[in-house]
FIRO-767735 format. One record per residue: x, y, z of N, C-alpha, C, CB in turn; residue in one letter; residue number from 1. Coordinates in nm, 3 decimals. Glycine has a CB too. Example, Ala and Ser with C-alpha at 12.3 -4.5 7.8 and 13.67 -1.06 7.14 Angstrom:
2
ATOM       n_u       n_v       n_w      ca_u      ca_v      ca_w       c_u       c_v       c_w      cb_u      cb_v      cb_w   r     k
ATOM     1.319    -0.569     0.780     1.230    -0.450     0.780     1.320    -0.330     0.780     1.131    -0.447     0.905   A     1
ATOM     1.285    -0.225     0.708     1.367    -0.106     0.714     1.290     0.003     0.787     1.408    -0.060     0.572   S     2
//
This chain:
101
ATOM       n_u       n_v       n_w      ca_u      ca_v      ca_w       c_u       c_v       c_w      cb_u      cb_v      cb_w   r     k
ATOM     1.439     0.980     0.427     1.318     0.915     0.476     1.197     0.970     0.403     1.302     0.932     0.628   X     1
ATOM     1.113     0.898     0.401     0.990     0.924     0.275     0.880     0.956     0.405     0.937     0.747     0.138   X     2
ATOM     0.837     1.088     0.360     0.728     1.127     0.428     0.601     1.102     0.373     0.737     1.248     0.451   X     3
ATOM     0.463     1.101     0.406     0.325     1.069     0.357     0.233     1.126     0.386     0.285     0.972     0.377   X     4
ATOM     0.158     1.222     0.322     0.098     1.290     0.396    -0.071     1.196     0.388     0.119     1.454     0.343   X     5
ATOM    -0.144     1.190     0.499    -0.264     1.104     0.484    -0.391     1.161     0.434    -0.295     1.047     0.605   X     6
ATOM    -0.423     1.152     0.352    -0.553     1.182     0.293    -0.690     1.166     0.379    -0.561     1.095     0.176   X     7
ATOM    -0.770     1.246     0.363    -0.915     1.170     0.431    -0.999     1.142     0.344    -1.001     1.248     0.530   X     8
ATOM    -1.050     0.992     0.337    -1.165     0.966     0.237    -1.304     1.067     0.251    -1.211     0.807     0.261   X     9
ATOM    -1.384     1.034     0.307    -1.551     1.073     0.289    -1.599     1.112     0.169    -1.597     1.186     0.370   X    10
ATOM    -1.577     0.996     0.094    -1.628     1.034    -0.063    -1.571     1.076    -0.137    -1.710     1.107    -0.087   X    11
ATOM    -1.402     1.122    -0.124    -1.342     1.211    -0.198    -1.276     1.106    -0.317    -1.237     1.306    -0.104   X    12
ATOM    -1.274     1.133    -0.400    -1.211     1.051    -0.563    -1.074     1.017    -0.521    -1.196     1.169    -0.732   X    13
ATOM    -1.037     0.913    -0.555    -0.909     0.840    -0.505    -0.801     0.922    -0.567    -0.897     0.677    -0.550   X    14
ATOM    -0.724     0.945    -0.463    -0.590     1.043    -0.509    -0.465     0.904    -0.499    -0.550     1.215    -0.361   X    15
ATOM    -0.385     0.924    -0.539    -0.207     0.871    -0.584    -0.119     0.941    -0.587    -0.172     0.822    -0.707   X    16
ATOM    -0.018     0.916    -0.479     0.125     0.969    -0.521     0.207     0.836    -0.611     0.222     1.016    -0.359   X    17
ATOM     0.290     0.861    -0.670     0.372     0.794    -0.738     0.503     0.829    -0.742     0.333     0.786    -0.842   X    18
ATOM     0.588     0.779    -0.704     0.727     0.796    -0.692     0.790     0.703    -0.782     0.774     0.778    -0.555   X    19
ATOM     0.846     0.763    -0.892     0.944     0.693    -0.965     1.118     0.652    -0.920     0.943     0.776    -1.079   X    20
ATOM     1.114     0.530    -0.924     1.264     0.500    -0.853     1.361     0.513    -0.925     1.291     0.374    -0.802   X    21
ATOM     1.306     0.414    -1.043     1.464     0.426    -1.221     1.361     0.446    -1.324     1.596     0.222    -1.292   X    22
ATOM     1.388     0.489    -1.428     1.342     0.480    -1.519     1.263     0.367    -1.571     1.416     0.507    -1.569   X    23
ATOM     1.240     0.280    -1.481     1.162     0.161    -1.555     1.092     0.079    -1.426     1.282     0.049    -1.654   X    24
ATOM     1.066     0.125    -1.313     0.988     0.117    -1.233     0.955     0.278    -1.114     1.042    -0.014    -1.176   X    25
ATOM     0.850     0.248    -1.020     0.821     0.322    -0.961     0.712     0.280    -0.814     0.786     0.400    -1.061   X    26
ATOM     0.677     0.350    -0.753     0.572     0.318    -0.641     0.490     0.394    -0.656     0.604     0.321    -0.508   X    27
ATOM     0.363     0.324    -0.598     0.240     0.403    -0.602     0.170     0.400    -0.492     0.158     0.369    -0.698   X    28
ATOM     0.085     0.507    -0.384     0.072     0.474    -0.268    -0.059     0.569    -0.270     0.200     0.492    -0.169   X    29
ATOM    -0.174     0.539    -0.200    -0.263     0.572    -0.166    -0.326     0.496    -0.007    -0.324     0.561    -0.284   X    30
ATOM    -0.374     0.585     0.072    -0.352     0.531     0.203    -0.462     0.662     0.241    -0.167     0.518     0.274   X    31
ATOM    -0.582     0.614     0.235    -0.683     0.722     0.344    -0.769     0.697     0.491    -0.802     0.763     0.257   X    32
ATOM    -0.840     0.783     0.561    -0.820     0.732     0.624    -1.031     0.777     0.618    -0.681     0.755     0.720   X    33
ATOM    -1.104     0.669     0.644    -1.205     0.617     0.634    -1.325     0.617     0.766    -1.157     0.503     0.593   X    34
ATOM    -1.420     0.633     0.708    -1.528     0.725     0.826    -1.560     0.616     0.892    -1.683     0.815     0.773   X    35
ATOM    -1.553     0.456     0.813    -1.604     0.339     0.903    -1.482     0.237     0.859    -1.782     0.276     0.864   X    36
ATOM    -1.462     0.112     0.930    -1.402     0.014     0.949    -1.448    -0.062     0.779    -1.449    -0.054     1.103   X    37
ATOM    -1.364    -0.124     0.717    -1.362    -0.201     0.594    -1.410    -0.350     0.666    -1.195    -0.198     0.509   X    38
ATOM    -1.472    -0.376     0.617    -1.550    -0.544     0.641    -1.385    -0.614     0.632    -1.703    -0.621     0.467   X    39
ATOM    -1.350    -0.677     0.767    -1.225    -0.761     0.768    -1.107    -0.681     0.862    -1.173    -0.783     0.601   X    40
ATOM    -1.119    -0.534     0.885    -1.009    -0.472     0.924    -1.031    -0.405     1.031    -0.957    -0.400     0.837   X    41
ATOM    -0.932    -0.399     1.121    -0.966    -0.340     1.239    -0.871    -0.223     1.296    -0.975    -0.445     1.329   X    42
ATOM    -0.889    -0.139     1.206    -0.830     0.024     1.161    -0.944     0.072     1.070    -0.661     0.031     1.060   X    43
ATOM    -0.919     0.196     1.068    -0.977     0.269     0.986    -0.892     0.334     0.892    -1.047     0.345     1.048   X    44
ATOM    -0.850     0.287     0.806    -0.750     0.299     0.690    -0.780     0.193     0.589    -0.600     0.284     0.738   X    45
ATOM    -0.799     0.263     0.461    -0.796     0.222     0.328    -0.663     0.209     0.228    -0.879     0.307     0.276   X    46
ATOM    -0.599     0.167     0.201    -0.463     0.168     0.134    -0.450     0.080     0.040    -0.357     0.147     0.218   X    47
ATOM    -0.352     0.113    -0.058    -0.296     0.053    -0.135    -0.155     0.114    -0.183    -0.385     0.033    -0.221   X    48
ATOM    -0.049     0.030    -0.162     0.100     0.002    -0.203     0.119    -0.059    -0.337     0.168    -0.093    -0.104   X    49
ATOM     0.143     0.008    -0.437     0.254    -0.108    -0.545     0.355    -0.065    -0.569     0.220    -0.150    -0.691   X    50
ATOM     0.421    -0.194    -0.588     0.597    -0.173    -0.681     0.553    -0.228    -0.792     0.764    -0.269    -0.623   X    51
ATOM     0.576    -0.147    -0.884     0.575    -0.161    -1.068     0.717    -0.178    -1.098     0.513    -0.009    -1.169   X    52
ATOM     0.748    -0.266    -1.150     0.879    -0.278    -1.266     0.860    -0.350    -1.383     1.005    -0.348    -1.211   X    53
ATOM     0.877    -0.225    -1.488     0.849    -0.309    -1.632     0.672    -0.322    -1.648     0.930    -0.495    -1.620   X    54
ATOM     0.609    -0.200    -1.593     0.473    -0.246    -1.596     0.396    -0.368    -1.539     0.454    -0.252    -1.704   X    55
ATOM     0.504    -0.416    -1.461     0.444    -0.536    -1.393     0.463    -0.483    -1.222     0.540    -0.700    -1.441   X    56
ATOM     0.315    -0.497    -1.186     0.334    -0.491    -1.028     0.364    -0.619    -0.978     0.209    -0.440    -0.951   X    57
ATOM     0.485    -0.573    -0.899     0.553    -0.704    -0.803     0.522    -0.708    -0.705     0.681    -0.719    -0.776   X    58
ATOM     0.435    -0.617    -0.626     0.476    -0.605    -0.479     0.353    -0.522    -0.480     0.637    -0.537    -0.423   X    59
ATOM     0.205    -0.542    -0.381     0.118    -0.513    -0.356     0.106    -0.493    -0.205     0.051    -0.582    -0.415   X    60
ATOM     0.060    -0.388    -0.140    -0.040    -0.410     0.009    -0.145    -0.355    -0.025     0.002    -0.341     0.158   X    61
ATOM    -0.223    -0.448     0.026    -0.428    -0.359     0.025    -0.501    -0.435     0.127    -0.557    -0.389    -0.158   X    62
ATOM    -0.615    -0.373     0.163    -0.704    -0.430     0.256    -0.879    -0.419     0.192    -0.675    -0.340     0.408   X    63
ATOM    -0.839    -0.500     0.067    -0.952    -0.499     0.020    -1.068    -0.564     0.099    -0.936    -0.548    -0.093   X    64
ATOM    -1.226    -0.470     0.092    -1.306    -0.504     0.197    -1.305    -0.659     0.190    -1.448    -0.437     0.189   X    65
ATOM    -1.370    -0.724     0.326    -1.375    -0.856     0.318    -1.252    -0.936     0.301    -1.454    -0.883     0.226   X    66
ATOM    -1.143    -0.910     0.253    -1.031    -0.988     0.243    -0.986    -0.960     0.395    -0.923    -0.946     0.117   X    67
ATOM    -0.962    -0.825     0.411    -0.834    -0.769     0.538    -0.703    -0.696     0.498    -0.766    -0.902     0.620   X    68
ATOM    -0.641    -0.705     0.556    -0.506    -0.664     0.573    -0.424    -0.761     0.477    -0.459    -0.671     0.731   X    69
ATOM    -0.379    -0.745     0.340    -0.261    -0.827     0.294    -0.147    -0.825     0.215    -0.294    -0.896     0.255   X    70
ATOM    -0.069    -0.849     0.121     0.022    -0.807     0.080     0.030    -0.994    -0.066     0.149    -0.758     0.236   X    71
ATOM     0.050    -0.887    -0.163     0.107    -0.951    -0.313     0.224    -0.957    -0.354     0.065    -0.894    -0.418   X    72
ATOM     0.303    -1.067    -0.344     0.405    -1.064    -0.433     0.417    -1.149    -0.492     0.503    -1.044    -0.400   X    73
ATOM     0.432    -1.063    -0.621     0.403    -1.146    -0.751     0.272    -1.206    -0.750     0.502    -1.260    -0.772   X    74
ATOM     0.255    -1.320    -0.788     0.130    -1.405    -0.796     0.070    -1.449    -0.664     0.159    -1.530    -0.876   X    75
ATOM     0.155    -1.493    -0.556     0.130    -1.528    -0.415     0.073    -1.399    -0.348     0.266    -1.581    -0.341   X    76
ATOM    -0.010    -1.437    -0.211    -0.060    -1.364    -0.139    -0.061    -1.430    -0.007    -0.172    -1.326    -0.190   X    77
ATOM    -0.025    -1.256     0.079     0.049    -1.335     0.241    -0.086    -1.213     0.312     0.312    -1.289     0.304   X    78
ATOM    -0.129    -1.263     0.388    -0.176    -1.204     0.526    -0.109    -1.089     0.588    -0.169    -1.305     0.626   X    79
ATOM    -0.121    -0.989     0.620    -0.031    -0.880     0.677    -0.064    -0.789     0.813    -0.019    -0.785     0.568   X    80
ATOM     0.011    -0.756     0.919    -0.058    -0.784     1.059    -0.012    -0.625     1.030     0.004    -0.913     1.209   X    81
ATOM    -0.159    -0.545     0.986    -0.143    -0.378     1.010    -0.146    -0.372     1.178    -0.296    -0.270     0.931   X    82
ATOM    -0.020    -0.250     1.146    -0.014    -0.214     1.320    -0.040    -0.071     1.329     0.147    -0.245     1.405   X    83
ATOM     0.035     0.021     1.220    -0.011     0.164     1.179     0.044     0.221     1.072     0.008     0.255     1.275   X    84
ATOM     0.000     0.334     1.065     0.043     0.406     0.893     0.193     0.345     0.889     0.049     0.629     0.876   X    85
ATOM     0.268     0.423     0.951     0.431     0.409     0.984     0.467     0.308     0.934     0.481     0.402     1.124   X    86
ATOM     0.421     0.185     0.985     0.500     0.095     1.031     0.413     0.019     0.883     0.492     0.039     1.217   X    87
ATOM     0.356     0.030     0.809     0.316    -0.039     0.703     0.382     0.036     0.573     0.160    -0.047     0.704   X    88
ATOM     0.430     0.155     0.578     0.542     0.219     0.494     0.610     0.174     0.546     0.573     0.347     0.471   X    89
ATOM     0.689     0.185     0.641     0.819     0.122     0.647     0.840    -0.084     0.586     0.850     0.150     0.832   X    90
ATOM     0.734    -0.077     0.641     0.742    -0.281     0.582     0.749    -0.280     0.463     0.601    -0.401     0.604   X    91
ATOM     0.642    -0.204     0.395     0.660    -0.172     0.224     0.789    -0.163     0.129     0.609    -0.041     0.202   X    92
ATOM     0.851    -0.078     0.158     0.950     0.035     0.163     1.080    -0.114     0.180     0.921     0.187     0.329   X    93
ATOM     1.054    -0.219     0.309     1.168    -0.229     0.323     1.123    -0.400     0.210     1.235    -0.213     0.509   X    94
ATOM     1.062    -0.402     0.167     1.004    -0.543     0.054     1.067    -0.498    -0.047     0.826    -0.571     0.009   X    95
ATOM     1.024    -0.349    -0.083     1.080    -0.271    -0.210     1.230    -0.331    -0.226     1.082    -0.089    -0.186   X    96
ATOM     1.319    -0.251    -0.090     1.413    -0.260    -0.088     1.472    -0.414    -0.135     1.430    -0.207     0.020   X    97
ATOM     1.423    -0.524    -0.056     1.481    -0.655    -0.065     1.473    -0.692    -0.210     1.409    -0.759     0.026   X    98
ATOM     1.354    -0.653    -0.264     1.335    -0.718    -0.425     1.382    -0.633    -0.493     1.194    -0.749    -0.488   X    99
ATOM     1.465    -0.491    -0.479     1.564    -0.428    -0.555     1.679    -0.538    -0.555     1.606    -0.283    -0.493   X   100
ATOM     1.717    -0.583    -0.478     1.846    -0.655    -0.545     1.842    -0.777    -0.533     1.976    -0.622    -0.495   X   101
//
């Protein structure tokens, strides 16, 4: 099980973990946690999820301000109902999984 440890924003320069899966893709996860609410979201969490394969990200979550809560795959974009840290790694995690095979 993949642990995460949460960062706190207040100005601090965007940090990344990156976990390489095979040699030719990997994940990248940044997830802090934010002094005010993002225009659109109703948490206080900043994040971003990708799956890279082949230098191509397949698989996005972010809550860019004003958008909200959502998720990229591939070219399409779906709406995504944040419930908490957990449970938005685990949804991630289990997308990863499905578009591994």
């Amino acid at each position: 099980m993949l642990t995460y440890s949460l960062r706190h924003g207040g100005g601090k320069k965007d940090q990344k973990e990156r976990i390489e899966l095979t040699n030719d893709s990997f994940v990248e996860l940044s997830i802090f946690e934010v002094p005010r609410r993002l225009a659109g979201s109703t948490h206080d969490f900043k994040y971003r999820l990708a799956y890279v394969v082949l230098g191509e990200c397949v698989l996005r979550y972010d809550n860019e301000a004003g958008k909200g809560d959502h998720k990229h795959i591939g070219r399409k974009e779906f709406s995504y109902a944040f419930v908490d840290v957990q449970t938005l790694l685990r949804d991630f995690f289990a997308d990863v999984g499905r578009m591994k095979t």
